[in-house]
N, CA and C atoms as a LAMMPS dump frame, in Angstrom:
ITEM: TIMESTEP
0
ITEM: NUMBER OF ATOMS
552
ITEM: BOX BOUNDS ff ff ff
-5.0000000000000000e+02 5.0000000000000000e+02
-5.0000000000000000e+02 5.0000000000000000e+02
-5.0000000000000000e+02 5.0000000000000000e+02
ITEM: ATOMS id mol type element x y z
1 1 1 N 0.851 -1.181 0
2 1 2 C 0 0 0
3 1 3 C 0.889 1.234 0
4 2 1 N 0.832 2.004 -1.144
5 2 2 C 1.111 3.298 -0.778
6 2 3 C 0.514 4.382 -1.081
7 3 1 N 1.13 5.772 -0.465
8 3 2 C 0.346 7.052 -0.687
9 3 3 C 0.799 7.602 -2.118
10 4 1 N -0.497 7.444 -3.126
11 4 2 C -0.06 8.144 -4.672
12 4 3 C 0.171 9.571 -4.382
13 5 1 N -1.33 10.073 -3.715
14 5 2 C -0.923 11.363 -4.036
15 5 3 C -1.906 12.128 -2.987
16 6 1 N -1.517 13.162 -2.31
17 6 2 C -2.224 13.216 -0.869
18 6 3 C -2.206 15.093 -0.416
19 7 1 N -3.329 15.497 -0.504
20 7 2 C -3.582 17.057 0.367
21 7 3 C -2.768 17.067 1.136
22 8 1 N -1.514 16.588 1.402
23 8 2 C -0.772 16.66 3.145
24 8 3 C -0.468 18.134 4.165
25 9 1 N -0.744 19.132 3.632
26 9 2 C 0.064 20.259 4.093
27 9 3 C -1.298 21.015 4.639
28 10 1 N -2.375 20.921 4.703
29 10 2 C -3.77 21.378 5.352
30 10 3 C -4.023 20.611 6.717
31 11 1 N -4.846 20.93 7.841
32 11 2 C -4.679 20.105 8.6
33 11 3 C -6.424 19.266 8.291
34 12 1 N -6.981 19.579 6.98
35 12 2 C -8.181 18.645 6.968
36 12 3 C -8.095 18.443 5.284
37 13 1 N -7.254 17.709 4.644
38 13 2 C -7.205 17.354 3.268
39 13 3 C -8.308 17.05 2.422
40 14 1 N -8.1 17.583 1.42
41 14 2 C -8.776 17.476 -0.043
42 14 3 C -9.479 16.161 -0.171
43 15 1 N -8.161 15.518 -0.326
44 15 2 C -8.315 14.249 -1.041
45 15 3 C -6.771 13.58 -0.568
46 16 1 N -6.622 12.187 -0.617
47 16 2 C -5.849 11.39 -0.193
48 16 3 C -6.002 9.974 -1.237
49 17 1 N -4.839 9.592 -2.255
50 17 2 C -5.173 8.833 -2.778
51 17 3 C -4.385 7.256 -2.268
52 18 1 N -4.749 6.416 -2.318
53 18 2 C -4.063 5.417 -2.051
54 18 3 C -4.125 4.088 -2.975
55 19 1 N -2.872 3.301 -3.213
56 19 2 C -3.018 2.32 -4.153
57 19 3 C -2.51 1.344 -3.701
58 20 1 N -2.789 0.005 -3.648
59 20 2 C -2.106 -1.237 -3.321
60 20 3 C -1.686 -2.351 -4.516
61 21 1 N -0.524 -2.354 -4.567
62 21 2 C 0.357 -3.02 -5.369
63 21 3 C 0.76 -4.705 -5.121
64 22 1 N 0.48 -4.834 -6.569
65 22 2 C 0.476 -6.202 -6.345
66 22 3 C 1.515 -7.107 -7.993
67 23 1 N 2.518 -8.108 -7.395
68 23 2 C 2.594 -8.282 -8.791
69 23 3 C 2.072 -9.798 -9.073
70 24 1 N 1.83 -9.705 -10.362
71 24 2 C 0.904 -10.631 -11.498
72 24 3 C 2.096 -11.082 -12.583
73 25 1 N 2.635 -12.913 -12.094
74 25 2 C 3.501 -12.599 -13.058
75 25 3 C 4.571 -11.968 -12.446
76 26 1 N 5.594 -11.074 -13.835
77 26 2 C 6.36 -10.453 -13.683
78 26 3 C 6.012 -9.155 -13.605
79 27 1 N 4.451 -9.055 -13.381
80 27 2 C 4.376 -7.564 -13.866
81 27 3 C 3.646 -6.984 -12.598
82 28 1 N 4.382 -5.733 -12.174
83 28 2 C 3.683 -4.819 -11.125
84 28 3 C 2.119 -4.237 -11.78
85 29 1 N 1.356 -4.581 -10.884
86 29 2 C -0.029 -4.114 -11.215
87 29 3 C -0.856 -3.343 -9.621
88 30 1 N -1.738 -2.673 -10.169
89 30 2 C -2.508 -1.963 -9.048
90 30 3 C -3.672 -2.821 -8.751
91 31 1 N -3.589 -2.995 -7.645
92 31 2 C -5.03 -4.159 -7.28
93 31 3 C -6.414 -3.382 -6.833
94 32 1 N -5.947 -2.648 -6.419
95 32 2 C -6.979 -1.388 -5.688
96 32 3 C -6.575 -0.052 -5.659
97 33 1 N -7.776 1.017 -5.802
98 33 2 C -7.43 2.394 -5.122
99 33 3 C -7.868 2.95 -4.641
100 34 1 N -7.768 3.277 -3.181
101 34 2 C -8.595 3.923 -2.236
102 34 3 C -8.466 5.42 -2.295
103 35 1 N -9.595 6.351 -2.217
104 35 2 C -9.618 7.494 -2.861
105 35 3 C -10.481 8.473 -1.584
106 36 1 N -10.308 9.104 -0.607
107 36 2 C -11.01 9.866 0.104
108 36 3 C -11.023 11.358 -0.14
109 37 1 N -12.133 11.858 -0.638
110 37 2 C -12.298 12.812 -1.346
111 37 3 C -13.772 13.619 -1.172
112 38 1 N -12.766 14.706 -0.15
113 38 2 C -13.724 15.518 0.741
114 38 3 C -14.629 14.77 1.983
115 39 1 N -13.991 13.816 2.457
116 39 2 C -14.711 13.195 3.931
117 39 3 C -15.415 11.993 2.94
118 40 1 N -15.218 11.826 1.997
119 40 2 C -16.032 10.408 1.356
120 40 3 C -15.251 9.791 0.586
121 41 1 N -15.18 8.458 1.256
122 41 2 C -14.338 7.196 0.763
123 41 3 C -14.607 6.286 -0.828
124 42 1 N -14.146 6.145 -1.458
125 42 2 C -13.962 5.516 -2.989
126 42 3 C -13.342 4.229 -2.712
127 43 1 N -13.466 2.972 -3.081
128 43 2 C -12.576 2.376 -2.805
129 43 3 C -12.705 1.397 -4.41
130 44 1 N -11.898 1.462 -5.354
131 44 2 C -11.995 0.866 -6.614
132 44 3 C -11.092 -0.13 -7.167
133 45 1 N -11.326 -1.236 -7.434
134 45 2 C -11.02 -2.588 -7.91
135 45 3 C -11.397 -2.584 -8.908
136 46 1 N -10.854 -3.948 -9.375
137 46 2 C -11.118 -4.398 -10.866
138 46 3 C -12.649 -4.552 -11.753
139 47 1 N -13.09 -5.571 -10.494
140 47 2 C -14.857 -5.722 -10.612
141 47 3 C -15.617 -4.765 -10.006
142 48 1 N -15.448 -4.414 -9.266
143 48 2 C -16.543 -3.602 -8.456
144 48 3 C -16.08 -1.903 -7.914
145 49 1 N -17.054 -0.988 -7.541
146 49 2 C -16.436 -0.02 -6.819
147 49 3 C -16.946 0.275 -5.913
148 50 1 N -16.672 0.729 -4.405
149 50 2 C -17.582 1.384 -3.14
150 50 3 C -17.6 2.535 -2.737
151 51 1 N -18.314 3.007 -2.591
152 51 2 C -18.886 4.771 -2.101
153 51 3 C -19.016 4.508 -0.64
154 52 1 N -18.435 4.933 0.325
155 52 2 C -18.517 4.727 2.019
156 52 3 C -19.158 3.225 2.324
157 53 1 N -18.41 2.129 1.65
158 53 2 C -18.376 0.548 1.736
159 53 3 C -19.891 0.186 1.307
160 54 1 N -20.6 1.139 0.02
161 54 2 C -21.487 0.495 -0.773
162 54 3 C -21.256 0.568 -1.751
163 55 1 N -21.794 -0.789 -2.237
164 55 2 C -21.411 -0.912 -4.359
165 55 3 C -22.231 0.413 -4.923
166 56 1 N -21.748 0.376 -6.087
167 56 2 C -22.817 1.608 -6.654
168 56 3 C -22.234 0.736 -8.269
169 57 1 N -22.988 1.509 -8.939
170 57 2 C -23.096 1.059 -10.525
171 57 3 C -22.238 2.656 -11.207
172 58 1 N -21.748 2.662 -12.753
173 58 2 C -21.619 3.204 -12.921
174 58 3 C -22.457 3.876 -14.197
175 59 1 N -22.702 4.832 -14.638
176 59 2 C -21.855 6.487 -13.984
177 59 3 C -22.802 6.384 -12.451
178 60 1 N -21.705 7.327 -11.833
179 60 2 C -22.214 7.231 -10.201
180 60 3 C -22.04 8.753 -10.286
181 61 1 N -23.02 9.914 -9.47
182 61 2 C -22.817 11.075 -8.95
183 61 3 C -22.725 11.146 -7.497
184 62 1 N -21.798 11.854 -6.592
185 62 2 C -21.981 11.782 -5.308
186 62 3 C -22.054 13.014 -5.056
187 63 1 N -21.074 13.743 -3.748
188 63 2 C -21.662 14.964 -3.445
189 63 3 C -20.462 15.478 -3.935
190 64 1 N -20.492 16.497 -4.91
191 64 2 C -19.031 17.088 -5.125
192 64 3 C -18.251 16.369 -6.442
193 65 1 N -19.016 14.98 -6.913
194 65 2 C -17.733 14.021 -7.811
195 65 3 C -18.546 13.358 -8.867
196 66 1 N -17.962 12.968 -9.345
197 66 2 C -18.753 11.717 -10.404
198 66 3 C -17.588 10.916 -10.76
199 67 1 N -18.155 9.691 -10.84
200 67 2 C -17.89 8.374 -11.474
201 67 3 C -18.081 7.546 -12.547
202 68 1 N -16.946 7.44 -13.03
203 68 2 C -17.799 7.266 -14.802
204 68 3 C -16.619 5.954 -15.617
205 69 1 N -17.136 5.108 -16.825
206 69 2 C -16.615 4.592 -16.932
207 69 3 C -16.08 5.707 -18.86
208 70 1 N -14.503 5.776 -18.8
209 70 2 C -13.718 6.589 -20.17
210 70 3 C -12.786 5.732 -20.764
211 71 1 N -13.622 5.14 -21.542
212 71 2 C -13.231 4.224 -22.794
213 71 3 C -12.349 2.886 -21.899
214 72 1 N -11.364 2.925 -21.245
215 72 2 C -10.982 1.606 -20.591
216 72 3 C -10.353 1.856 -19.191
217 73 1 N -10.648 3.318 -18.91
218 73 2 C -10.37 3.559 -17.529
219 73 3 C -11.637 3.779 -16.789
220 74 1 N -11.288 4.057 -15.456
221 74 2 C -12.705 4.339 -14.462
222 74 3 C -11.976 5.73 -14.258
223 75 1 N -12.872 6.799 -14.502
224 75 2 C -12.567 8.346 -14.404
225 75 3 C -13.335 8.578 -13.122
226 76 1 N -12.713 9.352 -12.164
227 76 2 C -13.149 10.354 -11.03
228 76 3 C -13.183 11.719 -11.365
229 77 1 N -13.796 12.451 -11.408
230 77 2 C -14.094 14.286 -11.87
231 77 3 C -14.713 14.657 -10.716
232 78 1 N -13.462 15.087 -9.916
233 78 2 C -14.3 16.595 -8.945
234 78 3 C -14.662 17.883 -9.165
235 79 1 N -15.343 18.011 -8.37
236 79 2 C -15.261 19.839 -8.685
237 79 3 C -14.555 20.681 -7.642
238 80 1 N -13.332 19.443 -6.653
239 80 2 C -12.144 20.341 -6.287
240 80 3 C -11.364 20.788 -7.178
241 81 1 N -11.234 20.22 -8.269
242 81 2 C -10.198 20.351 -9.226
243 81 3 C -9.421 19.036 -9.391
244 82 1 N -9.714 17.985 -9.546
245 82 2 C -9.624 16.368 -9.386
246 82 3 C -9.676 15.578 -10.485
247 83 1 N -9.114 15.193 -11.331
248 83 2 C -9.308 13.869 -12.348
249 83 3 C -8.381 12.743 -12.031
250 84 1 N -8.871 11.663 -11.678
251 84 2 C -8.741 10.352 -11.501
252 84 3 C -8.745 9.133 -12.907
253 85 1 N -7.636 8.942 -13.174
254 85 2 C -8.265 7.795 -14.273
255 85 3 C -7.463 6.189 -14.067
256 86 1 N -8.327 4.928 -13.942
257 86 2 C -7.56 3.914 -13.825
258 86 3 C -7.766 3.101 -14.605
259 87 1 N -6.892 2.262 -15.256
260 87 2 C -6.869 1.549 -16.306
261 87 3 C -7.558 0.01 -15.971
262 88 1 N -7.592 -0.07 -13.935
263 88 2 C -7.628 -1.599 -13.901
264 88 3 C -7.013 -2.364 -13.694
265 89 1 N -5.411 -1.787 -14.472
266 89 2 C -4.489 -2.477 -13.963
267 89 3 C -3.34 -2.067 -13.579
268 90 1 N -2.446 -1.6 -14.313
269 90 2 C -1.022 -0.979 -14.081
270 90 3 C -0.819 0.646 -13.845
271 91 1 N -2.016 1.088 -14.795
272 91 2 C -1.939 2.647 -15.084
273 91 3 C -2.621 3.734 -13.987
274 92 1 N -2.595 4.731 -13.612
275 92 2 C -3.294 5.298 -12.948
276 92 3 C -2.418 6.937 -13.211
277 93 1 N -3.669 7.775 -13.773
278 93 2 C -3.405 9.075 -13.699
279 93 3 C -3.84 9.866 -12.932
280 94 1 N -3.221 11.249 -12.778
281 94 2 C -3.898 12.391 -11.826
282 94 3 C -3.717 13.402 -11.947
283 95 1 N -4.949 14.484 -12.56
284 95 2 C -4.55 15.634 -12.798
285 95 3 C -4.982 16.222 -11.803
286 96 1 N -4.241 17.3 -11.272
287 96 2 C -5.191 18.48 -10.327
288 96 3 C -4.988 19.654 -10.669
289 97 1 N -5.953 20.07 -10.162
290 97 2 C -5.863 21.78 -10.1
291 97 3 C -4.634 22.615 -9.692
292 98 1 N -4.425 23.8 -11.024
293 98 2 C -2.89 24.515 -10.26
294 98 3 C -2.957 24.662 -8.943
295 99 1 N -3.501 24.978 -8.063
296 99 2 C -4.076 25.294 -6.675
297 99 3 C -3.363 24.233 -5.805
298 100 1 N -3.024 23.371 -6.312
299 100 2 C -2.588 22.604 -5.49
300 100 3 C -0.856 21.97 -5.768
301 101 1 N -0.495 23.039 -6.046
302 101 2 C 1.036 22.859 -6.16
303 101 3 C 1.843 23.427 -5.354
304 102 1 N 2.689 22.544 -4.488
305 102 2 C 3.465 22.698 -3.471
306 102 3 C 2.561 22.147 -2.342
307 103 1 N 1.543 21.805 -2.576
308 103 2 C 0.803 20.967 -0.917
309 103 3 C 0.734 19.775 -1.291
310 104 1 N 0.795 19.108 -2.167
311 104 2 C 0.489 17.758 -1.969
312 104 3 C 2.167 16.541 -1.744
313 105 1 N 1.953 16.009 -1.459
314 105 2 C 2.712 14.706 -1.196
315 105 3 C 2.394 13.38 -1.503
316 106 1 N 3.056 12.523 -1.815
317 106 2 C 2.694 11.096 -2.226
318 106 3 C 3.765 10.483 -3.167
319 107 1 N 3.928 9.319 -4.048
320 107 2 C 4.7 9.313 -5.04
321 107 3 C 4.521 9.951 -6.154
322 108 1 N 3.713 10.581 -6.066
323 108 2 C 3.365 11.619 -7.387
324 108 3 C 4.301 13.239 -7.118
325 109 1 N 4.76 13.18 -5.782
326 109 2 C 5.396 14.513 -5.368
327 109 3 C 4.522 15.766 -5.075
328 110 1 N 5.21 16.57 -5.24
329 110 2 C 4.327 18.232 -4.707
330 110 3 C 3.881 18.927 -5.65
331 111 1 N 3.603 18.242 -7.127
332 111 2 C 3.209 19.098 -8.03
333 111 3 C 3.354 20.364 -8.128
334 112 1 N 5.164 20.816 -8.309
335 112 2 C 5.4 22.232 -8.167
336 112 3 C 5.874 22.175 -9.985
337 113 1 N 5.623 21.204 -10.482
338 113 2 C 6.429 21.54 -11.778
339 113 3 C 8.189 21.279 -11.764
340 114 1 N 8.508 21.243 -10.792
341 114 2 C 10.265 20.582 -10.446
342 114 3 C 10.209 19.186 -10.282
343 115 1 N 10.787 18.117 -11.222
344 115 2 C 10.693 16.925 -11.078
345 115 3 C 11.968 16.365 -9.763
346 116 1 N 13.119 17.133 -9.727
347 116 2 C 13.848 16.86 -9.166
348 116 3 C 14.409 17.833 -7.473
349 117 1 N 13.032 17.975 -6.774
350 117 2 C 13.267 19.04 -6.064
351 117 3 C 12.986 18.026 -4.477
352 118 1 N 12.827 18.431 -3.811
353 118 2 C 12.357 18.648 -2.336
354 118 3 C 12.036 16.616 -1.679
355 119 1 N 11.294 16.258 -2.39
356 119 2 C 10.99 15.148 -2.424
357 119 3 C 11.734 14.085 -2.749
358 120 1 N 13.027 14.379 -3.148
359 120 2 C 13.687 12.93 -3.9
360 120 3 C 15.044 13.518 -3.184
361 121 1 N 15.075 14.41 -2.254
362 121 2 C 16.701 14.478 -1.633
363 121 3 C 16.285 14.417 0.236
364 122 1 N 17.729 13.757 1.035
365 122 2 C 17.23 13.887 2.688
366 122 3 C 18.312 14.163 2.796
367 123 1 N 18.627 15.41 3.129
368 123 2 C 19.625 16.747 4.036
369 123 3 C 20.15 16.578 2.481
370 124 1 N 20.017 17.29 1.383
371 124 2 C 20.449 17.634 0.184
372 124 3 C 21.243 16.068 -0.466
373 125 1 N 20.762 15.053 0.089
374 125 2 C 21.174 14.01 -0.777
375 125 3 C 20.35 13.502 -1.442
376 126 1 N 20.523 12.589 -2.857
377 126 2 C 19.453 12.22 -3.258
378 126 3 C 19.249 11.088 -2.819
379 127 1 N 18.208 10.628 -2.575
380 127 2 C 17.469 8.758 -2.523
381 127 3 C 17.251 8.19 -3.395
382 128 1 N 17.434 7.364 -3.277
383 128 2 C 17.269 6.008 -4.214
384 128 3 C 15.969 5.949 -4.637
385 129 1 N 15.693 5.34 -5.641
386 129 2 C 14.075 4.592 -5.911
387 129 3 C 13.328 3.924 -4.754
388 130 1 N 14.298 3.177 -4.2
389 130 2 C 13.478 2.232 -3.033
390 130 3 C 13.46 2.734 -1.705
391 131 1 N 14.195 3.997 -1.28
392 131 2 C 14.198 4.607 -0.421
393 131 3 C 12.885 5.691 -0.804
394 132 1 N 12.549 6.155 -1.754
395 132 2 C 11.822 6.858 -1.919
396 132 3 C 10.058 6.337 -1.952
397 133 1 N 10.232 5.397 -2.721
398 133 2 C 8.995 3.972 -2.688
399 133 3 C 8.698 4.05 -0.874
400 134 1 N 9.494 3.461 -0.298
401 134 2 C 9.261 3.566 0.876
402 134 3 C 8.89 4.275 1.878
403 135 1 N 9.11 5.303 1.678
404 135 2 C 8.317 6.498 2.472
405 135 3 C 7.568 6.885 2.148
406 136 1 N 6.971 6.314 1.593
407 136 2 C 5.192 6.727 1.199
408 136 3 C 4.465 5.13 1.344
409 137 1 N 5.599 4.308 1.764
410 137 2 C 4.692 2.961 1.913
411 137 3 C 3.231 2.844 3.145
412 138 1 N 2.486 2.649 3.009
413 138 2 C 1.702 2.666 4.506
414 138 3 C 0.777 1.195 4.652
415 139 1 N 0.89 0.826 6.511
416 139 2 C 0.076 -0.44 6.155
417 139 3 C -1.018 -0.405 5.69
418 140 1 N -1.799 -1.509 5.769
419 140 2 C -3.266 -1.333 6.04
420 140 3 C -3.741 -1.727 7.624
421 141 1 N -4.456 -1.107 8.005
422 141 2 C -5.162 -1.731 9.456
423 141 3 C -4.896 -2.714 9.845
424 142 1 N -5.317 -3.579 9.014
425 142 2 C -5.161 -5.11 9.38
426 142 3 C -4.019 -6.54 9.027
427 143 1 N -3.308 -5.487 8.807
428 143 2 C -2.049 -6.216 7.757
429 143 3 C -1.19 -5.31 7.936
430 144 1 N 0.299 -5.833 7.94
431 144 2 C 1.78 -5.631 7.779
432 144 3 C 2.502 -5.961 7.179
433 145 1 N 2.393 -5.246 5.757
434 145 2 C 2.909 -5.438 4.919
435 145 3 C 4.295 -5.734 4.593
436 146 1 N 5.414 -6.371 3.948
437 146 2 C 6.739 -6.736 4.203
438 146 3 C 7.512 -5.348 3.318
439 147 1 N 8.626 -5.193 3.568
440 147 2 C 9.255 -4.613 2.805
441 147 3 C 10.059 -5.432 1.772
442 148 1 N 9.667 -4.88 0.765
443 148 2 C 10.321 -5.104 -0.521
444 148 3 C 12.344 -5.209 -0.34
445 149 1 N 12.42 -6.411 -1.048
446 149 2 C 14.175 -6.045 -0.899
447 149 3 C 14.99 -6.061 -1.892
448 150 1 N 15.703 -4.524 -1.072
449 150 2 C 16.211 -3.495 -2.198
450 150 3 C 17.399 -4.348 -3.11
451 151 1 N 17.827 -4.263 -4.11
452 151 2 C 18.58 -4.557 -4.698
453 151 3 C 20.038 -4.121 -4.543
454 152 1 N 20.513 -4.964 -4.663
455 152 2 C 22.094 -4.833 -4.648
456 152 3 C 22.727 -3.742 -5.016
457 153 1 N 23.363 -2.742 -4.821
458 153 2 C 23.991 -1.399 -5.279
459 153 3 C 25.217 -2.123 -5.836
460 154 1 N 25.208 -1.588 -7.515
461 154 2 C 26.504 -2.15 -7.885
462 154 3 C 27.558 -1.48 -7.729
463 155 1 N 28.709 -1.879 -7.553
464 155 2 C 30.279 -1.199 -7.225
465 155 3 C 31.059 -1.919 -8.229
466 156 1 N 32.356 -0.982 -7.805
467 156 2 C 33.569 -1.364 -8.577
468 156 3 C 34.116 -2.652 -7.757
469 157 1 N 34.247 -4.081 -8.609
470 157 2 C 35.407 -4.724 -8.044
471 157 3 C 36.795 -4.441 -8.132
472 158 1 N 37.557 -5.14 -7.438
473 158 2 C 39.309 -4.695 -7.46
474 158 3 C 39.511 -5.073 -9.103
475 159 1 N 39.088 -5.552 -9.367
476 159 2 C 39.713 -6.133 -10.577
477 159 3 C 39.464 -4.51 -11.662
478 160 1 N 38.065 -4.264 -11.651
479 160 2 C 37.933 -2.679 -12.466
480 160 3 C 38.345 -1.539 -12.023
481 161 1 N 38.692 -1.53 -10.343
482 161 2 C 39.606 -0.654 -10.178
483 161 3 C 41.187 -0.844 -11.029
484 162 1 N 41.695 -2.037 -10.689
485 162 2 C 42.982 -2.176 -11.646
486 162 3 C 42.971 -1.397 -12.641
487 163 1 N 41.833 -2.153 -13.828
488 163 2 C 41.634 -1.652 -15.254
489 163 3 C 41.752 0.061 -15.213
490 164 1 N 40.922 0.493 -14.085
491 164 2 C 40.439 1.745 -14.258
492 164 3 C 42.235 2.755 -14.18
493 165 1 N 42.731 1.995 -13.503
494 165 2 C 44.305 2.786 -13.019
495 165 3 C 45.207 2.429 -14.457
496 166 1 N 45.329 1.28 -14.68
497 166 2 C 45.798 0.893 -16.066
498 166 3 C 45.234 1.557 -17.057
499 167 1 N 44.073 1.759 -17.429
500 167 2 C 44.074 3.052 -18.414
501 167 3 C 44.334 4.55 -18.166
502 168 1 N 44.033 4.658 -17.1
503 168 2 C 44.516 6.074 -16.596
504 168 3 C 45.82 6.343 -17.064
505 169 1 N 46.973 5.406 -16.096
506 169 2 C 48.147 5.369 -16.529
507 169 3 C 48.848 5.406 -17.91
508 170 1 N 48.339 4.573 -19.105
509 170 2 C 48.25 4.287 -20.137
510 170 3 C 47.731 5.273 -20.962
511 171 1 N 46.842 6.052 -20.797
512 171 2 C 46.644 7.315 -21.304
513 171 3 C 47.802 8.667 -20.731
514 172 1 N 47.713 8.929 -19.596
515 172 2 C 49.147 9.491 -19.141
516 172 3 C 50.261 9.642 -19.605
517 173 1 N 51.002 8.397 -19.969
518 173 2 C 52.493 7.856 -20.373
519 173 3 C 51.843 8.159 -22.05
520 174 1 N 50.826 8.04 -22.71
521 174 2 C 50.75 8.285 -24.089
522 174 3 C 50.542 10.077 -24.145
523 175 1 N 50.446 10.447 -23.568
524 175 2 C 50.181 12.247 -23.143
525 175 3 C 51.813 12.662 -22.723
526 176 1 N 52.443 12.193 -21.798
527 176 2 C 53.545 12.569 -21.817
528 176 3 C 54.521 12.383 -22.982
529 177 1 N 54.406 11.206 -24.052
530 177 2 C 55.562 10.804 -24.643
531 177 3 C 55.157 11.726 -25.663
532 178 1 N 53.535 12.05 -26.086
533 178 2 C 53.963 13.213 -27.17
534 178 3 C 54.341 14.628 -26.803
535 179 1 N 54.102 14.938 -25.868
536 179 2 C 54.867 16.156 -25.189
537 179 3 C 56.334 16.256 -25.144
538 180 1 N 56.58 14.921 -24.855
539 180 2 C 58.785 14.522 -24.816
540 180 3 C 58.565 14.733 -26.443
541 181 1 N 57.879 13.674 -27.229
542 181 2 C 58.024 13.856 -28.531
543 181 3 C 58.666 15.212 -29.39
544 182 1 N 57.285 16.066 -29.048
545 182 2 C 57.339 17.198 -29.396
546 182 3 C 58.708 17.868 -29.2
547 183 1 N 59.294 18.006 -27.967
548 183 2 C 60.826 18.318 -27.564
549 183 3 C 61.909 17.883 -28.688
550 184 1 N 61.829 16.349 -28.766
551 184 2 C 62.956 16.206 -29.354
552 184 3 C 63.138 16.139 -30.821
């Protein structure tokens, strides 16, 4: 489970999106997305969708939103300034309103228009993918979810350090001899 994309900086949020990840196969897919939007809960799957833990059919109107099915996604349209679209499976978009750039948080970031700002560095360093994945991971209530494990950071062995000094060197001694060259 993590936070896509979230009002965080108000102390009574917009909207709060949430998605739980699952893989199928080799392939990362979205199993669900929980969507609270303006004090009313969404919760949308493959087959079915719930409005405060009742089915509803679609197109659905609630107070403030609509629910609709757009060509092979399930579209959300607020009139905070909100578009929601999910494919079902892997895809999930989100547009919002300029209004909301620099308050939100999630893996979607702060929608300031800076892809590489505030969100992807801790004390001016950058994070990793899986360090970043992770801090937006959240359980669910009833479950504790595992952490994913991170992959190996590749390094230099001794052996490509060698290489790396052997060409150094080797370029060097070919830089100096046309310089002697030149002399004599």
């Amino acid at each position: 489970n993590y936070v896509f994309a979230s009002h965080c900086t108000v102390p009574f949020e917009d909207f709060n999106i949430q998605i739980r990840r699952q893989m199928v196969g080799n392939t990362s897919t979205i199993s669900y997305v929980n969507v609270i939007l303006d004090g009313t809960n969404l919760k949308m799957e493959k087959d079915y969708i719930l409005v405060n833990d009742k089915r509803i059919q679609l197109p659905y109107n609630g107070p403030g939103f609509e629910i609709e099915n757009f060509f092979n996604y399930i579209k959300v349209d607020s009139k905070i300034g909100l578009t929601l679209k999910w494919n079902k499976e892997d895809s999930l978009m989100l547009e919002l309103d300029k209004k909301y750039a620099n308050s939100t948080c999630g893996l979607c970031g702060d929608f300031n228009g800076i892809s590489k700002y505030k969100e992807f560095y801790f004390e001016n360093t950058p994070i990793t993918n899986f360090q970043f994945g992770n801090q937006w991971k959240v359980n669910d209530p009833i479950e504790d979810c595992q952490d994913p494990i991170p992959l190996p950071q590749k390094s230099c062995t001794d052996e490509y350090v060698r290489m790396f000094f052997l060409v150094l060197l080797l370029c060097i001694c070919l830089i100096c001899k046309r310089i002697l060259e030149s002399y004599i």
